[in-house]
SENUNU-247793 format. One line per 5 residues: number of its first residue (from 0); their letters; for each residue x, y, z of N, C-alpha, C. Coordinates in steps of 0.001 Angstrom, whole numbers. Example, Ala and Ser with C-alpha at 12.3 -4.5 7.8 and 13.67 -1.06 7.14 Angstrom:
2
0) as) 13190 -5690 7800 12300 -4500 7800 13200 -3300 7800  12850 -2250 7080 13670 -1060 7140 12900 30 7870
//
This chain:
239
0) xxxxx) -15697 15817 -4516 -14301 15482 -4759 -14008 15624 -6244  -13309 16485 -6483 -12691 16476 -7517 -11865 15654 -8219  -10960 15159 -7939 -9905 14244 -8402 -9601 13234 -7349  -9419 11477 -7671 -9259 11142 -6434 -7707 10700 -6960  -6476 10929 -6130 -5548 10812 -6303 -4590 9587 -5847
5) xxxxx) -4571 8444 -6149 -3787 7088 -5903 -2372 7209 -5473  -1662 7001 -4784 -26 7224 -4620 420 5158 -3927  1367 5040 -4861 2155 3646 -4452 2863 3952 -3286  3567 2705 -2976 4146 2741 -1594 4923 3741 -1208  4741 4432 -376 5739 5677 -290 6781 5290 860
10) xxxxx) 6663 4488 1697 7579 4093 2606 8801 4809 3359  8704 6066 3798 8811 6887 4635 9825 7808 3915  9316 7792 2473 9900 9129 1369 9380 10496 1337  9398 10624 2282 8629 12475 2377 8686 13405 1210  10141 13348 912 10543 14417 -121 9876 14222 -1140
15) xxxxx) 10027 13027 -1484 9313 12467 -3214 7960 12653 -2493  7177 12261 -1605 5736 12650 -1349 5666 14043 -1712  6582 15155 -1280 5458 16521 -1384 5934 17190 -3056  7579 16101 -3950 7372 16424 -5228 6376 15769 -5760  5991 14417 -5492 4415 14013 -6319 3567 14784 -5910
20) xxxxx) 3089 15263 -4862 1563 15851 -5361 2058 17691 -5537  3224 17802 -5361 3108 18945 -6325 3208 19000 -8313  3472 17913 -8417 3837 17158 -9696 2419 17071 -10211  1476 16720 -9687 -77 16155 -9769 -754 17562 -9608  -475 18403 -9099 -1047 19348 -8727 -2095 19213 -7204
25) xxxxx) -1955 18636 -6450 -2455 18259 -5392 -3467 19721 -4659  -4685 19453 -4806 -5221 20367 -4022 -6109 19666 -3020  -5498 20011 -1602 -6406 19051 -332 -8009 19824 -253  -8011 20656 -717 -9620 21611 -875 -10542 20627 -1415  -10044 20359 -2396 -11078 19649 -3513 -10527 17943 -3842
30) xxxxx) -9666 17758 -3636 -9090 15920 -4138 -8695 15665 -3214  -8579 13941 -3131 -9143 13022 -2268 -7899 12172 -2642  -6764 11895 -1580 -5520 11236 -1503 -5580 9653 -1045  -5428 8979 -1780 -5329 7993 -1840 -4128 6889 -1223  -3208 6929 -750 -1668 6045 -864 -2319 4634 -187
35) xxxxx) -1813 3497 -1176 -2332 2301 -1085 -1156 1488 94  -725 2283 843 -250 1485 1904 1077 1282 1497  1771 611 3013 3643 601 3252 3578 2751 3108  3338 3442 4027 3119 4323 4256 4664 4460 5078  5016 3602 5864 6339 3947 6236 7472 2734 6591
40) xxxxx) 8699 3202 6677 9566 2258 7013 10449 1836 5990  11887 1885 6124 13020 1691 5242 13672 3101 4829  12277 3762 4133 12628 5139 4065 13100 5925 5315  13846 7797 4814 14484 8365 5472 13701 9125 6792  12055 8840 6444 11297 9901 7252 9937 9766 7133
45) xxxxx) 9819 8308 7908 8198 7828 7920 7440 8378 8856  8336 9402 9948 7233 10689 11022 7092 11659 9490  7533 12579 9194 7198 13439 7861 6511 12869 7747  6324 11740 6716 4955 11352 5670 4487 10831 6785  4348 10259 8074 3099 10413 8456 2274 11369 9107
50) xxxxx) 2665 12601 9485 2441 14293 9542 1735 14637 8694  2444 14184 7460 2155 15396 6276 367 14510 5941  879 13131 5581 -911 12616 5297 -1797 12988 6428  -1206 12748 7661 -2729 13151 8719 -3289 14434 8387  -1980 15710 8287 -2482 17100 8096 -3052 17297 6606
55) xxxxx) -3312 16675 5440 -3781 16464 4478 -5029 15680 4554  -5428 14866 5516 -6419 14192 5605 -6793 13015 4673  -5684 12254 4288 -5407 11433 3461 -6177 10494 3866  -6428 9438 2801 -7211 8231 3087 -6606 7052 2525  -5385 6504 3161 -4850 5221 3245 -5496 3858 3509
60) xxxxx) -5166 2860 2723 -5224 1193 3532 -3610 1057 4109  -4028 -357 4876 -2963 -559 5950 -2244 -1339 5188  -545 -1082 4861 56 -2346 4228 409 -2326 5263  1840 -4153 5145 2291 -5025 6045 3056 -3970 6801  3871 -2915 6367 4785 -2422 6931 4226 -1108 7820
65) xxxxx) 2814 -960 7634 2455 -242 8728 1639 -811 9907  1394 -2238 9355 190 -3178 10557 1957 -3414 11450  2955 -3773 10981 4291 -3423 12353 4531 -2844 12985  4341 -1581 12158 4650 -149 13281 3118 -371 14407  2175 -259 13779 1022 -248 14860 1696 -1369 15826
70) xxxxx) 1775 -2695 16218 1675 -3635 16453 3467 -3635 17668  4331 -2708 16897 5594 -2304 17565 5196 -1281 18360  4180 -350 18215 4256 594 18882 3101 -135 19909  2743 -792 20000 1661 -1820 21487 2753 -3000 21922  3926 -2948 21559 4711 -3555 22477 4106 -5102 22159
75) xxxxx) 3773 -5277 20499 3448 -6863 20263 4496 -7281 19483  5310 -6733 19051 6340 -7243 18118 7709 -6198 18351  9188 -6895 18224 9822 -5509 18402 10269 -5214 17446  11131 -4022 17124 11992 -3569 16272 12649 -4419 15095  12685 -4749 14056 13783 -5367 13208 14783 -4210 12646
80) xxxxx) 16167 -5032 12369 17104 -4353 12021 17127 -3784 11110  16585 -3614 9991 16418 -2735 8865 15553 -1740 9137  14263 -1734 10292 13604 -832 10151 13968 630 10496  13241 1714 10238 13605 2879 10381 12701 3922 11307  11909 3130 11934 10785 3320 12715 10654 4396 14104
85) xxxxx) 12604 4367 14669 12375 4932 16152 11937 6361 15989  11973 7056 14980 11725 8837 15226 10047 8482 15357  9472 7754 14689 8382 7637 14834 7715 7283 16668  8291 6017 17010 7909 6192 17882 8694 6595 18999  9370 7726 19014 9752 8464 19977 9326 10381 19897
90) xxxxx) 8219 10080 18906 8176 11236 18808 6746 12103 19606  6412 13153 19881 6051 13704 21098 4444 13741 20815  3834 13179 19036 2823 13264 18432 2836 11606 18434  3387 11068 18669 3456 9866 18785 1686 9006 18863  1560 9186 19898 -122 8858 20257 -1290 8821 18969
95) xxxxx) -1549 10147 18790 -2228 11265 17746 -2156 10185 16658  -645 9658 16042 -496 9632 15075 -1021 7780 14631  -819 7466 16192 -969 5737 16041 -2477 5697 15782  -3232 6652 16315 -4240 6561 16790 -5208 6395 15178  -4409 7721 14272 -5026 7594 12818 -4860 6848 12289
100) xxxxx) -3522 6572 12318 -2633 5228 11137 -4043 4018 11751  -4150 3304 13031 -4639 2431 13605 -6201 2315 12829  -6358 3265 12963 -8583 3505 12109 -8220 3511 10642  -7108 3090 10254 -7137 3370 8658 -7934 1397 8171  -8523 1164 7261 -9241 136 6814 -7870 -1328 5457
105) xxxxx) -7990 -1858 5632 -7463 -2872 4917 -7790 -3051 3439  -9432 -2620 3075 -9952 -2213 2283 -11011 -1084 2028  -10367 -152 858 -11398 752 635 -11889 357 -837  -13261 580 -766 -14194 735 -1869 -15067 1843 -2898  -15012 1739 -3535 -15482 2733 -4862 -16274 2183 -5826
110) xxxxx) -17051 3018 -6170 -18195 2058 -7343 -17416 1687 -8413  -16496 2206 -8666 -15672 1658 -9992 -14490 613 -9690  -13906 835 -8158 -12650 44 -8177 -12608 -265 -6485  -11651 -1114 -6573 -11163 -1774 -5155 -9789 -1106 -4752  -9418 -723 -3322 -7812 -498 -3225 -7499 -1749 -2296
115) xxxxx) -6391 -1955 -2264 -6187 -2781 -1257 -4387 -2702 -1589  -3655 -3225 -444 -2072 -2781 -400 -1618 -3869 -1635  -1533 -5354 -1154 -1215 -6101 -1938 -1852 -7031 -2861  -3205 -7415 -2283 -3897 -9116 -3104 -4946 -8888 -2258  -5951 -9475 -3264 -7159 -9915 -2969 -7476 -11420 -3475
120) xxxxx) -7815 -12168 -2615 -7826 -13871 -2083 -8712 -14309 -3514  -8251 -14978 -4065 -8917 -15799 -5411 -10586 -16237 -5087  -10859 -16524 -3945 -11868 -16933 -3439 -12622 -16079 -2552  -12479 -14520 -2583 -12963 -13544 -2151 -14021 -12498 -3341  -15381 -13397 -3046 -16300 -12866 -3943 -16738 -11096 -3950
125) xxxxx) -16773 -11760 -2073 -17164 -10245 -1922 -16248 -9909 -701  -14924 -8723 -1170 -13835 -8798 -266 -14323 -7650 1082  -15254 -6278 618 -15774 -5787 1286 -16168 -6740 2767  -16856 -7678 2551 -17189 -8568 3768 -16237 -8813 4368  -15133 -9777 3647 -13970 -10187 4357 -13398 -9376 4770
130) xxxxx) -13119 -8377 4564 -11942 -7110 5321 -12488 -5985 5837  -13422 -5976 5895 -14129 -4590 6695 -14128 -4953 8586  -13314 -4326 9030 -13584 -4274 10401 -12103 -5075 10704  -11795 -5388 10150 -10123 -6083 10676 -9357 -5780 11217  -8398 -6102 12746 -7878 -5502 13746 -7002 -5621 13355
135) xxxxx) -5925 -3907 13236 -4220 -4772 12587 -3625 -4872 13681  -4238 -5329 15084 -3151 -5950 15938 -2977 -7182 16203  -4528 -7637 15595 -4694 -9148 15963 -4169 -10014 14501  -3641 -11061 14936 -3046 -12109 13638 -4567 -12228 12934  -4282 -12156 11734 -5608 -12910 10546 -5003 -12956 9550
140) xxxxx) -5293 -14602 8963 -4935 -14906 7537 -5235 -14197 6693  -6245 -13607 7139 -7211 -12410 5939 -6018 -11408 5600  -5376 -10889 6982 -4457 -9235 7167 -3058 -9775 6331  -3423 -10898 6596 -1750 -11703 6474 -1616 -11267 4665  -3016 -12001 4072 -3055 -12386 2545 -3061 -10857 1768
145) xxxxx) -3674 -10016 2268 -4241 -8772 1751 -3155 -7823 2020  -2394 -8055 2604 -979 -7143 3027 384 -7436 2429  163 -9210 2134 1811 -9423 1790 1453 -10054 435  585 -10877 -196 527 -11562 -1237 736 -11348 -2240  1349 -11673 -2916 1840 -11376 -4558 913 -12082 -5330
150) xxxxx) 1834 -13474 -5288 1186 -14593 -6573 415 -16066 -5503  -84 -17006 -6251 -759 -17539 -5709 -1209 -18644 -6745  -1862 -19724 -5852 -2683 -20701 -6452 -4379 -20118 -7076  -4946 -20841 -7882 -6326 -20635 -7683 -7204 -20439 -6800  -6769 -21597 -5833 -7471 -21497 -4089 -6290 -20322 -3109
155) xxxxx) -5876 -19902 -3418 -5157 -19139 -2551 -3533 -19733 -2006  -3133 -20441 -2294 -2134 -20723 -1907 -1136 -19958 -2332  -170 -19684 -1505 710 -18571 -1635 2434 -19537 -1863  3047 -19004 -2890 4560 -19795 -3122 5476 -19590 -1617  5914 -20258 -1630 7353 -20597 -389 7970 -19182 -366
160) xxxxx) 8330 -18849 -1867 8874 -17345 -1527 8454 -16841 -2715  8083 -15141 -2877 7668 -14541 -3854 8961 -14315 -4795  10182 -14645 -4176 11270 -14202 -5149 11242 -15184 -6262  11100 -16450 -6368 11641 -16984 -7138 10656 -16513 -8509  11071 -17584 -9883 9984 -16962 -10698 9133 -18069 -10523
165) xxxxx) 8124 -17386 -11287 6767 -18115 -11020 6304 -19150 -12212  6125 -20457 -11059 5719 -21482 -12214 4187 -22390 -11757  3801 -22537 -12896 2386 -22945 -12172 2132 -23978 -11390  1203 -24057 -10453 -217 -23171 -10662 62 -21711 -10244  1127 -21423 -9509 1499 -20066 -8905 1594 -18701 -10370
170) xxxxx) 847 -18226 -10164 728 -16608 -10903 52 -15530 -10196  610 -14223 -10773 -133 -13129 -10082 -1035 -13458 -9198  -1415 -12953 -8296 -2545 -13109 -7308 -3973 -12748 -8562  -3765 -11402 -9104 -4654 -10896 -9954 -5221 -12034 -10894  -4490 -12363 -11520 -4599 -13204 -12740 -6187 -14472 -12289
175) xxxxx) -5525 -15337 -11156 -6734 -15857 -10837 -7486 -14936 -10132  -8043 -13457 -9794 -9208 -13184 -8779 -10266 -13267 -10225  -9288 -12278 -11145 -10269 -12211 -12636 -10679 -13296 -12973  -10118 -14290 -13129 -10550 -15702 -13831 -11466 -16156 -13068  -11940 -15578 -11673 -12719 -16363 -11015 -13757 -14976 -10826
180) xxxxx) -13387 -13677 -11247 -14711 -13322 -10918 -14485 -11801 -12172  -14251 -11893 -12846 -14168 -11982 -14332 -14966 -9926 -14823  -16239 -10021 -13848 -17051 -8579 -13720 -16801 -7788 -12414  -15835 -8056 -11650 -15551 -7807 -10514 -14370 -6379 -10783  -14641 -5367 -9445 -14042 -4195 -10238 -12810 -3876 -10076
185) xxxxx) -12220 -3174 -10739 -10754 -2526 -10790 -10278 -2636 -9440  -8827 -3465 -9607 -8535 -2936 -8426 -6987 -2484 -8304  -6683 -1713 -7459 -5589 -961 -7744 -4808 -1651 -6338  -3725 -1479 -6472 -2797 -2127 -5219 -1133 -1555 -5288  -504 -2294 -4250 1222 -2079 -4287 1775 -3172 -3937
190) xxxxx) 2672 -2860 -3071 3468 -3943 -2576 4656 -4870 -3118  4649 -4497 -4567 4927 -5510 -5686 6374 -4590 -6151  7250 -4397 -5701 8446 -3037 -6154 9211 -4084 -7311  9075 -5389 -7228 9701 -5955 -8147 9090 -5500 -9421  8156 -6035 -9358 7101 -5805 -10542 7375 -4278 -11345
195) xxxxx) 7359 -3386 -10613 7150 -1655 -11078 5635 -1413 -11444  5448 -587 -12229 4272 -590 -12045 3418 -1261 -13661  2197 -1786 -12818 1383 -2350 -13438 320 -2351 -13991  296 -1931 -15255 -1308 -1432 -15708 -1912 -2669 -16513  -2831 -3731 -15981 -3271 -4212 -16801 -4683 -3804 -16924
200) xxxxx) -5918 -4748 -17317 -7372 -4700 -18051 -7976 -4315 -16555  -7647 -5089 -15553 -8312 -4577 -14100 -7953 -4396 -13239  -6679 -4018 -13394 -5838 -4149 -12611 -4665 -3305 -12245  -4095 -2362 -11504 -3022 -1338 -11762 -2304 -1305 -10604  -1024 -1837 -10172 -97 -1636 -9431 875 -581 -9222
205) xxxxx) 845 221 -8617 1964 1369 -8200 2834 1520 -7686  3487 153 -7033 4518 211 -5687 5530 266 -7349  6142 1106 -7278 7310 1698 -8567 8390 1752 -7851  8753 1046 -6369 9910 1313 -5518 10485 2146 -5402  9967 3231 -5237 10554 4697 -4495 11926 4228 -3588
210) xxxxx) 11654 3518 -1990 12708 3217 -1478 13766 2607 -1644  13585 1846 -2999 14733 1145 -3688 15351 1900 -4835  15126 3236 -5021 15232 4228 -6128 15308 3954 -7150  13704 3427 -7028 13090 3535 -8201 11937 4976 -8592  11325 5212 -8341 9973 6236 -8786 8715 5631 -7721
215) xxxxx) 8175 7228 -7476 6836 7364 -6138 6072 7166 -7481  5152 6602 -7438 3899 6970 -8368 2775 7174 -8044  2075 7988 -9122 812 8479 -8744 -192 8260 -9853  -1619 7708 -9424 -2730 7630 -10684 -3656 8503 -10437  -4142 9380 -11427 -5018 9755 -11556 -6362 9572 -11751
220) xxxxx) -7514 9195 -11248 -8268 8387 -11845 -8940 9049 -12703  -9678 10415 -12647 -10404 10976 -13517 -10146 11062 -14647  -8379 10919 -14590 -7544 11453 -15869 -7241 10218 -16419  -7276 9308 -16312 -6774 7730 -15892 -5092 7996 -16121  -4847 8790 -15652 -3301 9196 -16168 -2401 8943 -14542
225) xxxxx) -1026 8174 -15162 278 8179 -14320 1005 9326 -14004  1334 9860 -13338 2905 10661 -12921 3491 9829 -11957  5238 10679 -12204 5537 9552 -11411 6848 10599 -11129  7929 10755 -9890 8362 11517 -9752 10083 10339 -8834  11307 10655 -9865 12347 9980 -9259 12675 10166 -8067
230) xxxxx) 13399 8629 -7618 14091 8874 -6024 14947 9495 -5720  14807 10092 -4768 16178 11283 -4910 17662 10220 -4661  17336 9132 -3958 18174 8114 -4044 18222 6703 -3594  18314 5563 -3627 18238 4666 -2826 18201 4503 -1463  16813 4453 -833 16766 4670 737 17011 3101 1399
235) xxxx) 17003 2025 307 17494 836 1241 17920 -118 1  18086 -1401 302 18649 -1995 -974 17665 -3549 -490  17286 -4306 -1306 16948 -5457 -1544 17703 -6248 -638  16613 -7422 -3 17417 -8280 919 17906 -9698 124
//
């Protein structure tokens, strides 16, 4: 592998997907696609981007907004009104497509860094253990924390709502995993569109809110370098 290529939430932005990795220079021959999850939904065309990653052979974690679609498309949860989901599941690849999204992992690992969509649990020494093998149809606090969590207590406690601002003990989720495990490696994530993106010491967030037109982003790791490519327009607005 040549380059392994990181992409923030893309949330069913096709267009801005195939200007970032032409932006990056994307070659599926040799580099290794990364998108840290919320792969679809809100956006104009979450069948596209999910086409285009299967036929790329992309290697996603599951954010919250795709453990729904799995979980909508098994008839465990239905439809919400904002979502943008039916081309997806009415479409004739339909099966094929649940079938990949479904085997995608909660966490992937690298000798240098961690991905994961949103947070990793303050009290998760070794998160590999905790999230390897996790069903995104079945409820787990684990899927729950690692998919939606922002900020948090030391022990994990999560605020009433992520909107408000944050007052202590509540900070970044990040802030305490480091303080508690200080040599523990990079980890890269999304989920966070408020935020934009985030480069700290171990830490790098990408959800740059594409669907809120803001910017898709992309990290490079070899390069340790950002691109980042505008929304062509606001695909939904803040609730």
């Amino acid at each position: 592998m040549e380059r392994r290529i990181f992409v923030g939430d893309i949330q069913g932005c096709r267009a801005e997907l195939e200007a970032l990795l032409e932006a990056v220079g994307f070659d599926s021959a040799v580099d290794g696609l990364f998108p840290v999850g919320d792969l679809v939904n809100r956006g104009p065309d979450s069948l596209g981007v999910l086409r285009l990653l299967h036929e790329l052979d992309a290697s996603p974690v599951l954010g919250n907004h795709d453990v729904h679609l799995l979980r909508v498309a098994k008839g465990l949860r239905a439809l919400r009104s904002a979502d943008t989901l039916e081309p997806v599941l009415a479409a004739p690849d339909r099966e094929v497509l649940m079938a990949w999204l479904g085997k995608q992992p909660f966490l992937r690992s690298f000798p240098d860094l961690w991905m994961v969509h949103a947070a990793l649990h303050p009290t998760w020494r070794d998160p590999e253990r905790k999230l390897t093998g996790l069903d995104p149809l079945q409820a787990d606090p684990r899927i729950e924390f690692c998919t939606r969590a922002r900020a948090c207590t030391p022990d994990g406690t999560r605020p009433p709502t992520d909107d408000a601002p944050l007052h202590a003990p509540f900070a970044p989720w990040y802030e305490h995993y480091f303080a508690a495990y200080p040599s523990a490696r990079r980890v890269v994530y999304g989920h966070w569109a408020h935020a934009g993106l985030v480069r700290g010491a171990r830490w790098l967030g990408l959800d740059s809110g594409c669907v809120w037109g803001g910017a898709l982003s992309a990290w490079i790791a070899e390069e340790d370098r950002v691109v980042q490519v505008k929304a062509l327009r606001a695909w939904a607005t803040f609730d």
